[in-house]
C-alpha positions as semicolon CSV with decimal commas, in nm:
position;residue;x (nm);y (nm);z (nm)
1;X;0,000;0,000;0,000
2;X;0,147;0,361;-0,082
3;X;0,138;0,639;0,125
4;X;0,082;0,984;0,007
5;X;0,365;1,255;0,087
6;X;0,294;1,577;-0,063
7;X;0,211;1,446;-0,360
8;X;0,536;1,173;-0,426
9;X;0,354;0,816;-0,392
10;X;0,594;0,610;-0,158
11;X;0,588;0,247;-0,079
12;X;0,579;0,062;0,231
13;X;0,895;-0,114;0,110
14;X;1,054;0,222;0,059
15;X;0,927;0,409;0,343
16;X;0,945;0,080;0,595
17;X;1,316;0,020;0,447
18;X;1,479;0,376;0,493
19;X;1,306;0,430;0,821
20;X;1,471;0,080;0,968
21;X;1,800;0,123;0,812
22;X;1,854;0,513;0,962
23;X;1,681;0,358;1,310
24;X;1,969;0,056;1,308
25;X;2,244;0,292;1,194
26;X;2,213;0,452;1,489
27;X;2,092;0,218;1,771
28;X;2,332;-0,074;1,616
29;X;2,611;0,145;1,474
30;X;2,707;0,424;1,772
31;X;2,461;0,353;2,015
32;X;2,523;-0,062;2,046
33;X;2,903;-0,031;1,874
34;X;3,073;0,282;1,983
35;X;3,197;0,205;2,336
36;X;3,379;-0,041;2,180
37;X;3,549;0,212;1,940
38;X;3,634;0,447;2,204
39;X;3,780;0,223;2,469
40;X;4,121;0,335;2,458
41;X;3,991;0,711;2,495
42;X;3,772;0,566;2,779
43;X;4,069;0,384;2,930
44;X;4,281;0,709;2,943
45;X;3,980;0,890;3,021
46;X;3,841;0,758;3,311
47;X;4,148;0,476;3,417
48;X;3,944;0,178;3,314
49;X;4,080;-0,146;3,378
50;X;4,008;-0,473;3,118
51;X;3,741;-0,575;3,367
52;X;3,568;-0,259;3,394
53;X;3,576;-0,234;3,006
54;X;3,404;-0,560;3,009
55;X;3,142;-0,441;3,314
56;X;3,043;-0,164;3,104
57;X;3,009;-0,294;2,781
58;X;2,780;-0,561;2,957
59;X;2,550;-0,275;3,105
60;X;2,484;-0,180;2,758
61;X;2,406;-0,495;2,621
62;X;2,201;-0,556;2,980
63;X;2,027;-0,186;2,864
64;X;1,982;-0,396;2,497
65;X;1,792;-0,699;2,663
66;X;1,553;-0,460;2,884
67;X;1,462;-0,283;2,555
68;X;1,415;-0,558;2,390
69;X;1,110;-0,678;2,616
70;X;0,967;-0,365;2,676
71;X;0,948;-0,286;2,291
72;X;0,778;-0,629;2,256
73;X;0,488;-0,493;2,494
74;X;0,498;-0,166;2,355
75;X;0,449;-0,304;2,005
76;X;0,120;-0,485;2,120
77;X;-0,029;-0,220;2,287
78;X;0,057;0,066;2,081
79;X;0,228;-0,044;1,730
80;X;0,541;-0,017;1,592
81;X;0,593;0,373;1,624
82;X;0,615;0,369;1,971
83;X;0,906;0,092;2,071
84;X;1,125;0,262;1,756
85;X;1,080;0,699;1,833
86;X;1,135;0,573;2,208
87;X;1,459;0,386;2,098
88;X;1,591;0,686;1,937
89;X;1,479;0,904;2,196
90;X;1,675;0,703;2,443
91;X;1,967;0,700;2,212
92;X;1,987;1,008;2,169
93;X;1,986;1,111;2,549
94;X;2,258;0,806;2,576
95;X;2,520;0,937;2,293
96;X;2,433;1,302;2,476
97;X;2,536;1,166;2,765
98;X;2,845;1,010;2,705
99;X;2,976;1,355;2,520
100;X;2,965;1,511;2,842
101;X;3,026;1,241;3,056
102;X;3,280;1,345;3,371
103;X;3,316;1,026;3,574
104;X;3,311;0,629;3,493
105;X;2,921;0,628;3,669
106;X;2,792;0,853;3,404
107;X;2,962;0,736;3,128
108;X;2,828;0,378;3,230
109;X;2,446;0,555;3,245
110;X;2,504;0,692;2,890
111;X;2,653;0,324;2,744
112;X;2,340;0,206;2,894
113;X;2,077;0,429;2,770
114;X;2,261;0,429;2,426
115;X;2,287;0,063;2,386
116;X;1,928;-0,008;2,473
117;X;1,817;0,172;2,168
118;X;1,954;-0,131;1,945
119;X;1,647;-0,342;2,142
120;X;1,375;-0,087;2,131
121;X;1,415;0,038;1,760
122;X;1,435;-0,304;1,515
123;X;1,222;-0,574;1,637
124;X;0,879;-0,329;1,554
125;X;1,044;-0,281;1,202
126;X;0,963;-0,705;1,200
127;X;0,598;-0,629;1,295
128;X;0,588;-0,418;1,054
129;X;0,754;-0,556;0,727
130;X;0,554;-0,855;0,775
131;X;0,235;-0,687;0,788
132;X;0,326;-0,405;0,491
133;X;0,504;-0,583;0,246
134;X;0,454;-0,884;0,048
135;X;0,601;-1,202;0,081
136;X;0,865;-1,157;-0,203
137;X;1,027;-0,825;-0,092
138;X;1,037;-0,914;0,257
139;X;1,362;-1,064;0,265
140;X;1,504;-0,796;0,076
141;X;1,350;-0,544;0,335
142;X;1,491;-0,729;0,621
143;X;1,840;-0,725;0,467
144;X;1,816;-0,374;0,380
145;X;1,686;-0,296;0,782
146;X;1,976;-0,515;0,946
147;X;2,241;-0,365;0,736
148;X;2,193;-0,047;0,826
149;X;2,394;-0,162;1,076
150;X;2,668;-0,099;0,868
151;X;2,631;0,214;0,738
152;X;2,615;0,312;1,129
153;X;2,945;0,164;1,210
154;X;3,137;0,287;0,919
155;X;3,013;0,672;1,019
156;X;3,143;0,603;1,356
157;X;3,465;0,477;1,288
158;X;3,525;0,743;0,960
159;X;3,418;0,989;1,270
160;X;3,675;0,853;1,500
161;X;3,966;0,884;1,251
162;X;3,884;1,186;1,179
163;X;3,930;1,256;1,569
164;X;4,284;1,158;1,560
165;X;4,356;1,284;1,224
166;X;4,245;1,624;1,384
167;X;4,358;1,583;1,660
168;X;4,011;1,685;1,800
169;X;3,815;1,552;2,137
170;X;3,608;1,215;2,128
171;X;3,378;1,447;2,248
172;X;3,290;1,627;1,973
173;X;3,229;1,248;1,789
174;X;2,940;1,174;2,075
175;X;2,769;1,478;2,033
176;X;2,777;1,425;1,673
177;X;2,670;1,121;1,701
178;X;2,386;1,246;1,957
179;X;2,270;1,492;1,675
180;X;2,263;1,273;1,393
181;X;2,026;1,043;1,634
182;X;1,811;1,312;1,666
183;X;1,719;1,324;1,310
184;X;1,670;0,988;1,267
185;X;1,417;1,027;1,508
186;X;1,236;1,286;1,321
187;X;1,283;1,055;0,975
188;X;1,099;0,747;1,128
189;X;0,846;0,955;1,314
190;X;0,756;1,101;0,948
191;X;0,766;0,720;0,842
192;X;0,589;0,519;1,135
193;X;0,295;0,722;1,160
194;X;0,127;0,584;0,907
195;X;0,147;0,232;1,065
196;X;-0,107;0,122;1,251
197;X;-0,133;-0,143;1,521
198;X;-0,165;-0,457;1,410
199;X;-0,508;-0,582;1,419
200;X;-0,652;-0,798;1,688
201;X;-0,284;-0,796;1,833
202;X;-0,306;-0,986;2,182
203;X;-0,073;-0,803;2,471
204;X;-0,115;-1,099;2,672
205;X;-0,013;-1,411;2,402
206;X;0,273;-1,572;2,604
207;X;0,585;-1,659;2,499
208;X;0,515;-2,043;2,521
209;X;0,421;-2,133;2,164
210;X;0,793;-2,028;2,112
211;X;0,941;-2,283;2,320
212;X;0,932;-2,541;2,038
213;X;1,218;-2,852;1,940
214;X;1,229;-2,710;1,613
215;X;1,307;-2,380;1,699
216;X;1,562;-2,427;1,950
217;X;1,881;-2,425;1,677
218;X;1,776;-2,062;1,635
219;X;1,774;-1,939;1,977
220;X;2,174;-2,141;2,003
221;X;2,304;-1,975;1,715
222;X;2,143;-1,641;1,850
223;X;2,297;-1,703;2,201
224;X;2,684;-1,791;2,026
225;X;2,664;-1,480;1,798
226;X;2,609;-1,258;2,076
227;X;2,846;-1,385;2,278
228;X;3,084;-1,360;2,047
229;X;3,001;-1,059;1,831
230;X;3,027;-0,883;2,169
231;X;3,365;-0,982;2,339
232;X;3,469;-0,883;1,953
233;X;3,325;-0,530;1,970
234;X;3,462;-0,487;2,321
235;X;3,781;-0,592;2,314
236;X;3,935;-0,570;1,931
237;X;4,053;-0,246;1,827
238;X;4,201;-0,202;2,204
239;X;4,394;-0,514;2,133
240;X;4,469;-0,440;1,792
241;X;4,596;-0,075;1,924
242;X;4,796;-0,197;2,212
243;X;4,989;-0,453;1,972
244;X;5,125;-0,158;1,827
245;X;4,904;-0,127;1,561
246;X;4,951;-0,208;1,125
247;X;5,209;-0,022;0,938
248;X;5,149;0,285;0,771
249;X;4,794;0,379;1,002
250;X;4,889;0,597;1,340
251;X;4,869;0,415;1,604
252;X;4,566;0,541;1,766
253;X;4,377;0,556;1,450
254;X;4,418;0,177;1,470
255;X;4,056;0,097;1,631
256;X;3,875;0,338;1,373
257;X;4,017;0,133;1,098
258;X;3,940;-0,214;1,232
259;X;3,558;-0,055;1,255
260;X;3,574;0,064;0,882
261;X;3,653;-0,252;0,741
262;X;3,413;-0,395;1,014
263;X;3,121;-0,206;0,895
264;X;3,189;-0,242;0,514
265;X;3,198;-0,552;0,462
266;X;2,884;-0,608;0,627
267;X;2,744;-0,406;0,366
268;X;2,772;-0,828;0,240
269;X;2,463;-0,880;0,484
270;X;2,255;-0,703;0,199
271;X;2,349;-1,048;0,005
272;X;2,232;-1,276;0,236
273;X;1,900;-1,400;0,111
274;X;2,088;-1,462;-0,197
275;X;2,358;-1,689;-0,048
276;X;2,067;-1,814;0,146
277;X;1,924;-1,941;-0,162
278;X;2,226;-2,067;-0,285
279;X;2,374;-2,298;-0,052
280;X;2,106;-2,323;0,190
281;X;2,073;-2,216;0,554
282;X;2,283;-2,465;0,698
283;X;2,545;-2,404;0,484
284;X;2,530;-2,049;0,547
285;X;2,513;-2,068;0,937
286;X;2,806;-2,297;0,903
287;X;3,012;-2,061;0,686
288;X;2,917;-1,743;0,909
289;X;3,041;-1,921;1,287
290;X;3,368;-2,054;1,090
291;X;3,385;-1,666;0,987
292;X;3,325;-1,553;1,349
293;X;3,607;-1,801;1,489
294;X;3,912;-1,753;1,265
295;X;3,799;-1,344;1,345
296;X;3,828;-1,408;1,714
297;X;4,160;-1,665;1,635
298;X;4,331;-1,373;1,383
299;X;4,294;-1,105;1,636
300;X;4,460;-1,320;1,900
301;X;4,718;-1,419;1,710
302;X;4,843;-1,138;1,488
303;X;4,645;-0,818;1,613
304;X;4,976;-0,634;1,480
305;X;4,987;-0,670;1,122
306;X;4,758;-0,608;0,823
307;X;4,727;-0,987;0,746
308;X;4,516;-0,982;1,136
309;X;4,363;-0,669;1,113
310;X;4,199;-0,657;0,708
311;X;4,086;-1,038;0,723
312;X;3,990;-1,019;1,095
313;X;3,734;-0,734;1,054
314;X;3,620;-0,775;0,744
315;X;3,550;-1,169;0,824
316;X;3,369;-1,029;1,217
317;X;3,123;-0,743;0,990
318;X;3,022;-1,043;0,738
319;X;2,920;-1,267;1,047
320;X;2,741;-1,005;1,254
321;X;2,549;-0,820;0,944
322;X;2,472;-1,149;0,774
323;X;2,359;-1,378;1,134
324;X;2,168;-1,071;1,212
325;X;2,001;-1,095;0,852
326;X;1,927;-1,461;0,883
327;X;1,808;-1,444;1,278
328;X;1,519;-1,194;1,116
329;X;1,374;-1,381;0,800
330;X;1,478;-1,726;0,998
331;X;1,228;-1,620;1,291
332;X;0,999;-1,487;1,045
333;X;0,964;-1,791;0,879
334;X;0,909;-2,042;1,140
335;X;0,666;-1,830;1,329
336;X;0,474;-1,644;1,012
337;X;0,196;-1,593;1,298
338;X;0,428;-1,362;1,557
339;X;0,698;-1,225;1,364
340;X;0,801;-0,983;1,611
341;X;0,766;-1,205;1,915
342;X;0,991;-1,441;1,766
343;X;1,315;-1,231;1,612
344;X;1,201;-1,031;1,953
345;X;1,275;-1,396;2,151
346;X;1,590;-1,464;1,908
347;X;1,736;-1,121;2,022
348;X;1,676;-1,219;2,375
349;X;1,918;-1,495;2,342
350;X;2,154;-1,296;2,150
351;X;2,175;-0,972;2,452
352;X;2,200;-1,291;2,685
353;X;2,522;-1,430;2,505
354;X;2,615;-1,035;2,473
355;X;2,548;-0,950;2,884
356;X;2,766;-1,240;2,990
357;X;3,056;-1,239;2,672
358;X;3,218;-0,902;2,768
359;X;3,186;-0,949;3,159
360;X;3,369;-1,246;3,145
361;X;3,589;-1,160;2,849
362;X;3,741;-0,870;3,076
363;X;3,795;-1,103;3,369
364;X;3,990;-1,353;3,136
365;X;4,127;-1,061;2,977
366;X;4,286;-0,910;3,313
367;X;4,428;-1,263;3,412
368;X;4,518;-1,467;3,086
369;X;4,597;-1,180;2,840
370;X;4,390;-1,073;2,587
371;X;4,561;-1,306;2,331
372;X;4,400;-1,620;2,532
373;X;4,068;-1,462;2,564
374;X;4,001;-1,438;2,210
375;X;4,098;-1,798;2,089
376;X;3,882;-1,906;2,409
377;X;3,601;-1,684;2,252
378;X;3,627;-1,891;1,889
379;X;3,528;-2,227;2,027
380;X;3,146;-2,150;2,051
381;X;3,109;-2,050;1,683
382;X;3,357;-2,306;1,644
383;X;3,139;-2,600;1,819
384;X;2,847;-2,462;1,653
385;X;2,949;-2,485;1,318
386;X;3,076;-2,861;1,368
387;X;2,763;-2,941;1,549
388;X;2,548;-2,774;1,297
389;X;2,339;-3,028;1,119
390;X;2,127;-2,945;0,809
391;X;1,812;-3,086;0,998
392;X;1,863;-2,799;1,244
393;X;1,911;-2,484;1,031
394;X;1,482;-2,553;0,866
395;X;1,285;-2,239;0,780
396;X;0,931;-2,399;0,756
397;X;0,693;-2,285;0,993
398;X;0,673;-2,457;1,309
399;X;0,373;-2,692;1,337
400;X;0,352;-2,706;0,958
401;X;0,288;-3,025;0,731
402;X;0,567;-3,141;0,634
C-alpha cells in the first residue's frame, strides 16, 4: 500500500526500508558499537581497567535486553511507532550523555541508555515488514533494515579517525553522534505514523508457543553470535591498538580502521537471502560461525599486522550483518503468525550471550591476556558450526505439514 507525501507516492517497502535502516544505523552502529570504538579514549579517560571495560560494555548490552522486552509490549499495545521513536529518543539522550560524561558512573548511564536503543528500535520494524510488504520483498527489506547496521558503524569509525587525524576531542564524535540520532528520530516519526497497530494484536499471548524442538537451533546460534560478536566489539581495536598497531595507520587511529573494514563488509549482509538461496541455511550458518572463529583466532594471534587486522574485521562485519540478517527472516519464517515475538525472543538470546561475553571476556582478559581470551572466545562459533546439522538450520513454519 502507498502512502501519500505531498504528492510523491511512496511504498511501504521504501518508506518501511529507509526508516529501519537510519533507526539501526544509529541504535546498532554508535549507540550498540561505539563504546567499543572508544575504549582506549575511555581507558585514558576515566582509568578503566580490562574488567571494567568488560562491566560496562555488559550494562549496555544488559540496557539492549531490557529494551528488547519492553518494545515487545509496547508493540502490542501501541504499534510499531512507539518501541522505535522511544529507541531513538533514548539514544539520543545516551550518545548526549556520554559527550559530556565526567566520571566512569555517568559514562556507564550513557553506554546504557545508548545501547538499549539497538532493542527498542528493530524488532517493531519485523511487525511491521511482515504486515506491509509482500512475501517476495520481505527478505530484501529485512536485509536492507539489518544492514543499516553498517552504514552506522562505518560513520562512527570514519568519525573517530577523523578525531585523531584532527587531533580533536572524542567528544565532539558523541555529540555528533547524539545529533545525527536526533534526526533519525524525526525521519521514522515522518515514516511510522502511518502504521497502525496490528489488528486484533493480543498483549497478553505468552511466549510459550515459542518454546518449540524445532526452533531451538535458532535461539543457540542467537545465544553464540552474541556472545561472540560482543567480546569482539569490546575488546578488538584495544587489542589491535595496544599490539602496536599495522604499518602505515597511526597508532591510535588503529581501532577506527578495524571498525571501517568492520562495517563495510557487512554491507555483504545485503546479500544474504541470496547466499541463502544458494547454498542453503545450513550451509550459510556454518560458513558465518567458521567466519566468526578464525575473526576471534586472527585477532589473537596477529592483532599487529595487516594480514590480522583486514581479514579479521572484514571476516567479524560479514558474520554479525549477515547472522543478524538470517536471525530476522529465519524467525519470520518459522513463526509467520508472531513475527516480532519471535526475532524479539531470538534477540533475547543474542543480549543474553552479549550481557555475559564481555563481563567475562574482561575477567579472562585481566588474568590470561587478551591473546587467550580471544581464541577461548572462537570455540562456541567453532562447536556450533561442527555441530550444525542441516536438519537444524529448517525455515518452515513450526507446526507445519511437512
Amino acid at each position: 500500500m502507498p502512502v501519500q507525501t505531498r504528492g510523491i507516492t511512496i511504498t511501504y517497502f521504501q518508506s518501511l526500508s529507509a526508516a529501519g535502516f537510519a533507526a539501526t544505523a544509529i541504535s546498532y552502529g554508535p549507540g550498540r558499537m561505539g563504546f567499543g570504538l572508544f575504549v582506549p579514549e575511555f581507558r585514558s579517560a576515566f582509568s578503566m581497567s580490562s574488567a571494567a571495560v568488560g562491566f560496562v560494555s555488559s550494562l549496555g548490552f544488559l540496557g539492549f535486553f531490557i529494551g528488547l522486552m519492553i518494545a515487545q509490549a509496547m508493540l502490542t499495545r501501541r504499534g510499531p511507532a512507539a518501541p522505535v521513536l522511544s529507541g531513538l529518543l533514548f539514544a539520543t539522550a545516551g550518545l548526549a550523555t556520554v559527550a559530556v560524561a565526567t566520571n566512569l558512573v555517568v559514562l556507564a548511564v550513557g553506554v546504557f541508555l545508548a545501547a538499549s536503543s539497538a532493542g527498542f528500535a528493530w524488532t517493531p520494524f519485523n511487525d511491521a515488514v511482515h504486515r506491509k510488504i509482500r512475501d517476495v520483498d520481505r527478505p530484501t527489506a529485512l536485509s536492507e533494515i539489518s544492514t543499516g547496521t553498517s552504514v552506522g558503524i562505518t560513520a562512527a569509525g570514519v568519525a573517530a579517525l577523523v578525531m585523531v587525524m584532527m587531533g580533536a576531542s572524542w567528544r565532539i564524535c558523541w555529540a555528533a553522534f547524539a545529533a545525527a540520532s536526533a534526526l533519525a528520530l524525526i525521519a521514522n516519526w515522518a515514516a511510522l505514523r502511518h502504521v497502525e497497530k496490528a489488528p486484533g494484536a493480543d498483549p497478553d499471548q505468552g511466549w510459550r508457543a515459542l518454546a518449540r524442538r524445532e526452533a531451538m537451533p535458532l535461539f543457540v546460534i542467537a545465544f553464540v553470535y552474541g556472545t561472540t560478536s560482543a567480546i569482539y566489539i569490546s575488546f578488538a581495536g584495544d587489542r589491535m591498538l595496544e599490539a602496536g598497531g599495522v604499518p602505515g595507520v597511526p597508532q591510535a587511529a588503529t581501532p577506527a580502521i578495524v571498525f571501517i573494514l568492520y562495517g563495510l563488509f557487512g554491507l555483504l549482509g545485503l546479500a544474504t537471502g541470496r547466499v541463502r538461496d544458494a547454498v542453503g541455511l545450513a550451509w550459510l550458518l556454518r560458513g558465518l560461525m567458521l567466519a566468526g572463529a578464525l575473526s576471534a583466532v586472527l585477532v589473537a594471534i596477529v592483532p599487529g599486522r595487516w594480514a590480522g587486522l583486514l581479514p579479521s574485521a572484514g571476516l567479524q562485519g560479514v558474520h554479525v550483518m549477515m547472522t543478524s540478517a538470517v536471525l530476522a527472516f529465519w524467525s519470520e519464517r518459522l513463526f509467520p503468525g508472531m513475527p516480532s515475538r519471535s526475532f524479539t525472543a531470538a534477540l533475547l538470546a543474542t543480549a543474553f550471550g552479549s550481557v555475559l561475553g564481555p563481563a567475562v571476556a574482561g575477567v579472562v582478559a585481566g588474568s590470561a591476556g587478551a591473546g587467550a581470551m580471544f581464541l577461548g572466545s572462537a570455540v562456541l562459533p567453532l562447536a556450533a558450526a561442527l555441530l550444525l546439522r542441516a536438519g537444524h538450520a529448517r525455515e518452515r513454519a513450526v507446526g507445519a505439514p511437512g
